[in-house]
Structure formats: C-alpha cells, structure tokens
C-alpha positions in Angstrom: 70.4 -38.7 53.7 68.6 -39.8 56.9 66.3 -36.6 56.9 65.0 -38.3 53.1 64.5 -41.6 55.0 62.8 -40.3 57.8 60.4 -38.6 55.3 60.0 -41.6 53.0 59.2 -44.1 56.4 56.8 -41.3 57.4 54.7 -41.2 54.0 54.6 -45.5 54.0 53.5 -44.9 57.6 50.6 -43.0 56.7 49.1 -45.6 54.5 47.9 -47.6 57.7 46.5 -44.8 58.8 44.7 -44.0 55.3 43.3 -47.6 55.7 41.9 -47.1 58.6 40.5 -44.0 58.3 38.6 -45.3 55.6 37.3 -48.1 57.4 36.4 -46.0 60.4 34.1 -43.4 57.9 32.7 -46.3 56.4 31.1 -47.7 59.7 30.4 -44.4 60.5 28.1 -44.2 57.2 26.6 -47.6 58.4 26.2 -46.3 61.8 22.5 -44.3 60.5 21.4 -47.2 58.0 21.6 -49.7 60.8 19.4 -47.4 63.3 17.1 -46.6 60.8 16.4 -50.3 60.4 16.2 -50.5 64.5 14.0 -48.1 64.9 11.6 -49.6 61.7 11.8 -52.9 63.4 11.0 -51.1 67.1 8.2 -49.6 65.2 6.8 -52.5 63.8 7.1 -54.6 67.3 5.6 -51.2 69.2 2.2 -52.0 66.9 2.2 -55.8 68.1 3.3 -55.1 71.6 2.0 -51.5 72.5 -0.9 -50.4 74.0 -3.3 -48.8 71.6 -4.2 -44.7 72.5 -5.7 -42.0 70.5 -3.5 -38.7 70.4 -4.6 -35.4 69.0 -2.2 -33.0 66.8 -1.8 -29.7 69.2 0.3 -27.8 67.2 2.2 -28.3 63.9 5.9 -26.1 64.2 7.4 -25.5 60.6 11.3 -24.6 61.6 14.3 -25.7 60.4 12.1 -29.4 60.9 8.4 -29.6 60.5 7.2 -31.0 64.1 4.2 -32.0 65.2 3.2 -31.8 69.3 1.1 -34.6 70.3 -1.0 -34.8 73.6 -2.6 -38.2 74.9 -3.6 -39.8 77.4 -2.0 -43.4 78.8 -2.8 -44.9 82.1 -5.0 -42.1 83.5 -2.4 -39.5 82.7 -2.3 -36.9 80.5 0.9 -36.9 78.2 2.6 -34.6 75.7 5.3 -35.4 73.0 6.4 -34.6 69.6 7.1 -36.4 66.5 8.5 -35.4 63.5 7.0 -35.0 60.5 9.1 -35.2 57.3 6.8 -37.6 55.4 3.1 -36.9 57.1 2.2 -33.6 58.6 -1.3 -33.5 60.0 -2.6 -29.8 60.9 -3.6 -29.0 64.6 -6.5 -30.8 65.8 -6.5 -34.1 64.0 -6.5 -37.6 65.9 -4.3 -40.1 65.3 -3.9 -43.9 66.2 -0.2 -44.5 68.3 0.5 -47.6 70.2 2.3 -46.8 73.6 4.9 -49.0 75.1 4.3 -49.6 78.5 7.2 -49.8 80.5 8.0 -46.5 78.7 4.8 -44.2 78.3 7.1 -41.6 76.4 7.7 -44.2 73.6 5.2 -44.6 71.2 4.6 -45.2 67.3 1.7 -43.6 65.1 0.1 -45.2 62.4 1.8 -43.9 59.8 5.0 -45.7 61.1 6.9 -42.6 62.7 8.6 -42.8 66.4 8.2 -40.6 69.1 10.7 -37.9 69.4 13.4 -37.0 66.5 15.3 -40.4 66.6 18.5 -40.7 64.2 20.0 -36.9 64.5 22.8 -37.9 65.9 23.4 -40.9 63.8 22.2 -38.9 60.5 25.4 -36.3 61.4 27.8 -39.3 62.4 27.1 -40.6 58.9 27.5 -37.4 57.1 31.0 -37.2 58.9 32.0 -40.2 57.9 31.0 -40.0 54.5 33.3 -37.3 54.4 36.3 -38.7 56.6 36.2 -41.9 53.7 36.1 -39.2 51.3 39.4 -37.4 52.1 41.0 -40.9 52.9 40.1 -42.1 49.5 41.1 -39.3 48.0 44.8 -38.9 50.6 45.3 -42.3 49.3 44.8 -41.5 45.5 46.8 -38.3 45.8 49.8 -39.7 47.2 49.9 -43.0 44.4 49.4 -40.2 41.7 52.7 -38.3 43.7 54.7 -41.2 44.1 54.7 -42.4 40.7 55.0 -38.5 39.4 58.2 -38.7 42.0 59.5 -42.6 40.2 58.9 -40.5 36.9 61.3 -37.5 38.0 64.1 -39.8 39.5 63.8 -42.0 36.4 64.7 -38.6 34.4 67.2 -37.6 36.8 69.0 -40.4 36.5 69.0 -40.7 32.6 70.3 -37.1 32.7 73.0 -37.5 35.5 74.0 -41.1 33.2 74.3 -38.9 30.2 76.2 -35.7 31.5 78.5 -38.7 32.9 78.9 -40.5 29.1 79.5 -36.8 27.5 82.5 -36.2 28.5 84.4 -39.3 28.0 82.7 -39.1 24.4 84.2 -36.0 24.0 87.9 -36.3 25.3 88.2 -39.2 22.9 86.9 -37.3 19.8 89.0 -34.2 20.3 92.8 -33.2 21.5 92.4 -31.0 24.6 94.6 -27.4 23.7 97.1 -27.1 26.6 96.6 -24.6 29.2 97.7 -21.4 28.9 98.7 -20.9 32.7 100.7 -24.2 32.2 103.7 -22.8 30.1 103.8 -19.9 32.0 105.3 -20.9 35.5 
C-alpha cells in the first residue's frame, strides 16, 4: 500500500515540474524575438549615432550561411568584418554605406539594416530548444490527464465487478439449497 502512495505523490509531484518546464521553454522562445527587436532598435540608433563609412564586398562565402566579408576603413585604419547575408547578398566588389559606432569600430550597421557579425545564433538555438522543451511539457501534461482518467475509468470497472462478484453469491445461496458434502458424512 505505501509503495502505490509513494507512486501516486510522485506523479502529482511532477505536475509542478510540468508547469514550470513549460514556462521555462516559453521564455526560452521569447529569448530570440526579444534580441531580434534589440538588435533592430541598435540598428536603427547605429544610423542616427554612427559614423558614416563606405565598405567594399571582398568576398561573398556560400556555406552552410551565405556571408559576406567586408573591408573598411574607420579612423585611419584599415578594418575587416563579415555580415551575414540571408536577405541581401551583394557579389565581391560592390560598395556599401555602414555607419560605425565609435567606441566600438567592430560594430557597425549597413544600409540595408543588417549588423555586423552573425548576431542571434545563439538565441535562434535557445529558442528552438525551448520550443521543444514546452512541447514535451505540453504534451507530459496531456499524456498523464488522458492516463489518469483512463486509470479512474479502470478502478470504476474494478470496482463494479468486485461489487457484483460480492452480490452473486448471496443471490445465489438464497435461490438454491446447497447439496451436503460428500466428505461430511463420511468421518
């Protein structure tokens, strides 16, 4: 009997943990949405703020990612950097407009609105992650209501059939005379 309790206290004690796995997934999902609108609002105060340069397409890579290597020059030095290209991909030797932050000459934004460096890999995995974490809670959480009512539904027929096997006999001693035992007579 106290094995079935520990086992019934340890499914109800999941159920937290269901929660807040879900919870966690979903904030992971949020997690790349939110940098995405960082680095769009970083963009958009790198064209007010930055310092205006012209860079020049070295070398377009098609991989796994399309990339695009950039050299420029900002304050008297020459500078390289890629950027990736997902939505613009200009061939080697074409010039661009990209404002430069200064206190960070690495950091820049070009003018079609893309940051320097691949920004959001790590968040774009984190997200995928947790959109699969929320999925398996959801799903854990769905499972186990689906089991526990299948289990009310089998306990439910247990008992009507141990009730019955108990109201068939008395039925059936009261109908019929019981023939005496052979074994009885014979001591």
């Amino acid at each position: 009997m106290a094995t079935v309790q520990i086992l019934r206290s340890w499914w109800l004690a999941r159920y937290p943990v269901y929660a807040l796995g879900l919870a966690v997934g979903l904030v992971m999902m949020w997690l790349p949405l939110k940098t995405f609108q960082d680095d769009d609002a970083w963009g958009r105060r790198l064209r007010v703020n930055g310092v205006p340069a012209q860079a020049v397409v070295d070398e377009l890579v098609h991989k796994r990612r399309n990339t695009m290597h950039l050299r420029y020059e900002f304050a008297g030095a020459q500078r390289q950097a890629e950027v990736g290209c997902w939505e613009v991909c200009l061939p080697a030797g074409s010039a661009m407009q990209i404002w430069v932050n200064p206190d960070d000459p690495e950091d820049f934004v070009t003018d079609f609105g893309i940051l320097s460096g691949h920004r959001g890999r790590l968040q774009g995995v984190i997200g995928a992650a947790g959109l699969v974490l929320s999925g398996w809670m959801a799903l854990a959480t769905v499972a186990r209501g689906y089991q526990r009512r299948r289990d009310r539904r089998r306990q439910d027929w247990q008992r009507q059939q141990r009730d019955q096997r108990r109201r068939q006999p008395t039925n059936a001693r009261a109908a019929t005379k019981r023939k005496p035992s052979r074994h009885h007579g014979q001591q």
